[in-house]
Residue, then its C-alpha position, 0 to 999 in steps of 0.5 A: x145565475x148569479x152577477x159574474x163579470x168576466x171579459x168577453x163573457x158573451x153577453x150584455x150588460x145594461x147600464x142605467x145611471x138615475x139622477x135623484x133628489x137625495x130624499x128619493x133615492x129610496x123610494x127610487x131603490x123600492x120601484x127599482x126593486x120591485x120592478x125588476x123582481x116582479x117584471x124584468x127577472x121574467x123577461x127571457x133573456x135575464x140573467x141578474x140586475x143589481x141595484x146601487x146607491x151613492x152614499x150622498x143619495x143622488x144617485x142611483x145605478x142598475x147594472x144589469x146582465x142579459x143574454x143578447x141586446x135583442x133580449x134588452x130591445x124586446x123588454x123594451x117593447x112590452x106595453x106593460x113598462x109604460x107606466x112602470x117607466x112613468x113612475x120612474x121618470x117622475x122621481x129621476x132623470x136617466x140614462x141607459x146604455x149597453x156594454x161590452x166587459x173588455x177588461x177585468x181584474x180580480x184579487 
């Protein structure tokens, strides 16, 4: 299922923002990347993430979709994210929180 946002879709989107040295924002982009190849698009519960980048290389965005907030909270838990997690902390500082969509616009 591809990346649609519609209001009121019934389901949860997962916003990360990572704060990054501007000479790791690739590097931040490649572990993102494969991460989420690799381990979250098997999670049940996953529907699609997308990575963005700024121009000025500081930061990086997730914005991710999920079915429910209890999919989000049990790949939370698996074991195996520890050091995946490490490896990300060790480039960038972040933040993640859950989102409703209430409003949208197309042209």
């Amino acid at each position: 299922m591809a990346t649609t946002i519609r209001a009121d879709a019934g389901i949860t989107t997962l916003i990360n923002v990572f704060s990054v040295e501007a000479e790791n924002q690739q590097k931040l982009v490649e572990l993102l990347k494969d991460g989420t190849e690799s381990v979250f698009s098997k999670s049940p519960g996953w529907i699609s993430t997308n990575l963005l980048s700024s121009k000025d290389g500081r930061r990086v965005v997730i914005y991710s979709q999920w079915r429910s907030s209890r999919d989000i909270e049990a790949f939370r838990q698996n074991p195996a994210l520890g050091p995946y997690f490490a490896r990300i902390t060790a480039l960038a500082k972040f933040e993640a929180f859950e989102c409703d969509v209430p409003f949208v616009l197309h042209a």
